[in-house]
C-alpha positions as CSV (number, residue, x, y, z in Angstrom):
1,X,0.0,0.0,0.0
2,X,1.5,3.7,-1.2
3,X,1.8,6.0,1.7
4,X,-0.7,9.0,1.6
5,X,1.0,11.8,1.7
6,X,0.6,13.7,5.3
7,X,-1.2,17.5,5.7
8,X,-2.3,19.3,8.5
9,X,-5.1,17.7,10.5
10,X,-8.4,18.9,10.4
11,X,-10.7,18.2,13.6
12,X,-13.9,19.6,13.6
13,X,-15.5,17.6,16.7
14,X,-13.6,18.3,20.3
15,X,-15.2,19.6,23.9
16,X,-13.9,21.4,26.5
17,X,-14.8,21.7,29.9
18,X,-17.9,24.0,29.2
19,X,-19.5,20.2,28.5
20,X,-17.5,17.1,29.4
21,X,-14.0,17.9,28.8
22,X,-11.2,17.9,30.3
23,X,-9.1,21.4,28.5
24,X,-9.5,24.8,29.0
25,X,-10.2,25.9,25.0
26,X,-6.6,27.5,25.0
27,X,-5.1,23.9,26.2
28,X,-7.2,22.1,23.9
29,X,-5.7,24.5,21.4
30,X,-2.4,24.3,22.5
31,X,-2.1,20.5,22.2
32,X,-3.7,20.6,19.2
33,X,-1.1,23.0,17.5
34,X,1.8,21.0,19.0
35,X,0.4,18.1,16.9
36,X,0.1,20.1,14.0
37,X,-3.6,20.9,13.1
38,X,-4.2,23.6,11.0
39,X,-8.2,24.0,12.2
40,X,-10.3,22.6,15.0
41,X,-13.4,23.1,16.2
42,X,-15.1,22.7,19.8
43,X,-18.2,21.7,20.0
44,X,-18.8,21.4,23.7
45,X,-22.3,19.0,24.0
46,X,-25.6,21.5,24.6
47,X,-29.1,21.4,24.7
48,X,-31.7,23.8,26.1
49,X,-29.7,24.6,29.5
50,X,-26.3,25.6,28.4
51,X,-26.7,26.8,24.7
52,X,-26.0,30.2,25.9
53,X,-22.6,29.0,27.2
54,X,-21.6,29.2,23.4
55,X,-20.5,33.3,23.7
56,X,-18.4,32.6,26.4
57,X,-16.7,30.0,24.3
58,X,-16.1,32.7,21.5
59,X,-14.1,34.9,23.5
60,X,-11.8,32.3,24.6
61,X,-11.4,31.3,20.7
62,X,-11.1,35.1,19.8
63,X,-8.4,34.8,22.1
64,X,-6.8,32.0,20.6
65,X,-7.1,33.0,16.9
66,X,-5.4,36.4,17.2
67,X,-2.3,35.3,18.7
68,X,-1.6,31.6,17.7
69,X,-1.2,30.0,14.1
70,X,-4.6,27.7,14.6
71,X,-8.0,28.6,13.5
72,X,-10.6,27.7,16.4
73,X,-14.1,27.3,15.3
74,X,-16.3,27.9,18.0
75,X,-19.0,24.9,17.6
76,X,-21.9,22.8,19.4
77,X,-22.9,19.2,19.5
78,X,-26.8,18.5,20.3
79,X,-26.4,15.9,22.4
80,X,-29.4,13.5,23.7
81,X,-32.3,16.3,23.0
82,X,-35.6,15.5,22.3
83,X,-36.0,14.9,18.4
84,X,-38.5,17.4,18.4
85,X,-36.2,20.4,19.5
86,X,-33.0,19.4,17.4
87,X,-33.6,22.0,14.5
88,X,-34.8,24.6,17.1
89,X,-31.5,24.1,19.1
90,X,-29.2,24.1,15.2
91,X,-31.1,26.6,14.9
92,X,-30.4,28.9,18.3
93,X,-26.7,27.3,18.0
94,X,-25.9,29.0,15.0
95,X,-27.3,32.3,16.2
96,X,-25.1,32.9,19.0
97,X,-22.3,32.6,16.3
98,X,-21.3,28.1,16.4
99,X,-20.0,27.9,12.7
100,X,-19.8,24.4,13.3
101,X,-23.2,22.1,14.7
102,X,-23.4,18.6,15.3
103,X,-25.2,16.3,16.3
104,X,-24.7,13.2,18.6
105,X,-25.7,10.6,16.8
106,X,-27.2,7.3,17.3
107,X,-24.2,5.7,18.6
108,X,-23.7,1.8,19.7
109,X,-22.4,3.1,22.5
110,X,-25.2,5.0,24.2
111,X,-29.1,4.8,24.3
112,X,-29.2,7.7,21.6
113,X,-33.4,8.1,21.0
114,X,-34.5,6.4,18.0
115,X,-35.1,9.1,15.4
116,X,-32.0,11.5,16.1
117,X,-30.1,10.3,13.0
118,X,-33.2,10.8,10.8
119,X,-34.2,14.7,11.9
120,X,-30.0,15.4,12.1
121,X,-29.8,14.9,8.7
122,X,-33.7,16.7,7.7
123,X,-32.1,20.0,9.7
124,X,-30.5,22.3,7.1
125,X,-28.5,24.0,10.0
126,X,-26.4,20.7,11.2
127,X,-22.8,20.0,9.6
128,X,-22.2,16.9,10.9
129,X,-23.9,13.8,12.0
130,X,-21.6,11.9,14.6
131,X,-21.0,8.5,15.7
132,X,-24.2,7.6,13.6
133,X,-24.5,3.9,14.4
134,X,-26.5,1.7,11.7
135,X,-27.2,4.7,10.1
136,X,-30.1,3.5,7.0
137,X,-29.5,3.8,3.7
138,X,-32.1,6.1,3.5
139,X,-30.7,8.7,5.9
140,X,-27.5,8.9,4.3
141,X,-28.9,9.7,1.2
142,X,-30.8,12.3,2.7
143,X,-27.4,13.5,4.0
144,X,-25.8,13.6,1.1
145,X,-29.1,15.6,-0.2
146,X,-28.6,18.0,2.4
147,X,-25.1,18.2,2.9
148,X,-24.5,16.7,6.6
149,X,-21.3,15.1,6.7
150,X,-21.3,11.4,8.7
151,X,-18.2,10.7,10.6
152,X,-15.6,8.0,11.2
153,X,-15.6,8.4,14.9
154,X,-11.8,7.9,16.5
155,X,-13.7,7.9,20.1
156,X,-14.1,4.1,21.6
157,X,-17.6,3.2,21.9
158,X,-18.4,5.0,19.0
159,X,-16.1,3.7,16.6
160,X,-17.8,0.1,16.7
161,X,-19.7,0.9,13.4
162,X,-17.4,2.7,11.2
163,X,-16.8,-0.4,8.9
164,X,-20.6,0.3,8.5
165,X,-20.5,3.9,8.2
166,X,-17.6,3.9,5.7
167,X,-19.2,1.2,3.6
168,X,-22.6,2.8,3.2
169,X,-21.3,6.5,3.0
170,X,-19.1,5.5,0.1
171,X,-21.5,3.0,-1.6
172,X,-24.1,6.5,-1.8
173,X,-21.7,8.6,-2.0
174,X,-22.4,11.0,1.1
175,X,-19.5,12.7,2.1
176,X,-17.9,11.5,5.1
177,X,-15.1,12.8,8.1
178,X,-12.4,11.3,10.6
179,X,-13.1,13.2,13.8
180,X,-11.9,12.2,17.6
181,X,-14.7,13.5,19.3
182,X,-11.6,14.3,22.2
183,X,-12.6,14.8,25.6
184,X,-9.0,14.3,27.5
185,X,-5.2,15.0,25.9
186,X,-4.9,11.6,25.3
187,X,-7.7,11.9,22.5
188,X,-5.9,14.1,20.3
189,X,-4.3,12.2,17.5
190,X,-1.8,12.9,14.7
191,X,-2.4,13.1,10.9
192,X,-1.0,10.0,10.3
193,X,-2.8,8.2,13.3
194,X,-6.2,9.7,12.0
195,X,-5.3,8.4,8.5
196,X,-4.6,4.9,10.3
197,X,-8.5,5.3,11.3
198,X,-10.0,5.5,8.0
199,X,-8.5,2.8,6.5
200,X,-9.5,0.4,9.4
201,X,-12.8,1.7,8.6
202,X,-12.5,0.2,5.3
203,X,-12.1,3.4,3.3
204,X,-9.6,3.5,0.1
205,X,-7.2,6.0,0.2
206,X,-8.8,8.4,-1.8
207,X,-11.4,8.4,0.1
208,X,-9.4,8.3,3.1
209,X,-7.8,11.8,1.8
210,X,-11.5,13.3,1.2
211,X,-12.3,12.5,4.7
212,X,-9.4,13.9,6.2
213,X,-8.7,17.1,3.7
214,X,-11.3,18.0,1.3
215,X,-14.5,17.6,3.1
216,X,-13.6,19.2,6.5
217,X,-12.4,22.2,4.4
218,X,-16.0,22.0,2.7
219,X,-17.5,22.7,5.7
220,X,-15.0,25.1,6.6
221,X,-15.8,27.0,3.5
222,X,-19.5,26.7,3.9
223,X,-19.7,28.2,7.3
224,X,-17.3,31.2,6.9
């Protein structure tokens, strides 16, 4: 197998401690840098009781973006929220300025509510779908329709279906993403390492390369 050829990494799904995390934003940042990423996002989990927590999260990213050489996106994931208020919450996310949303998926690894995968990828204000279990064919084509990105989760627990992920993304050609979903320093992972991930998932290398370079930065693109 040819070696891909290594870039900056790209990681648009990481919390800090305004959810479940671990790192201040500037730590989270930090370590990030020292493993060479050229753009991350945080996307601390939310739902109706700590959306407004977002604004605070900007500053600290303002911060961060006029000093270091990393861009910070501020972000959101809508985390186990009723179905019914997941395109209100997108929605309220994106007004207080989260250029990237997300949405917890219907993981293996938790008792995600039935349905979540289905309205993520209706809502017109979501970027990415993640950890989406046994996604149906059906949603991912509505994905690809809509322009939700499904992800190649490099978090344990949620990784169990990625062979399933990668196979049905690429078989409808939805676009698809390697994110760590980090929580602790130990998450954080190197280009390479991240690369590593996708092909276990079963992706080809070209595919591996759109996962890692082209489609983050289509998101990036879409949200500026």
């Amino acid at each position: 197998m040819d070696e891909i050829s290594l870039d900056k990494r790209i990681d648009l799904h990481m919390h800090s401690l305004f959810s479940d995390g671990e790192l201040l934003p500037s730590e989270l940042a930090r370590r990030a840098h020292v493993l060479d990423h050229d753009t991350i996002a945080i996307t601390d989990h939310i739902d109706s009781s700590n959306i407004e927590t977002i604004p605070n999260l900007i500053g600290a990213i303002e911060d961060i973006n006029d000093n270091w050489d990393i861009n910070v996106l501020p972000g959101a994931e809508i985390t186990h929220a009723p179905v019914e208020v997941i395109s209100k919450l997108a929605d309220r996310a994106r007004n207080l300025g989260a250029k990237i949303v997300v949405v917890h998926g219907e993981t293996l690894a938790e008792p995600v509510i039935k349905g979540t995968n289905f309205v993520a990828v209706e809502c017109g204000d979501v970027d990415i779908l993640a950890h989406p279990g046994l996604i149906t064919e059906e949603e991912v084509e509505i994905a690809k329709k809509n322009n939700v990105t499904l992800e190649i989760s490099g978090r344990r627990g949620h990784s169990l279906s990625n062979g399933h992920v990668a196979k049905i993304g690429v078989e409808v050609g939805a676009d698809l993403i390697v994110d760590t979903d980090s929580h602790s320093p130990d998450d954080l992972i190197t280009f390479q390492e991240a690369k590593l991930i996708g092909l276990g998932a079963g992706l080809a290398e070209k595919e591996v390369m759109k996962a890692l370079v082209d489609n983050p930065k289509k998101i990036i693109k879409r949200r500026k």
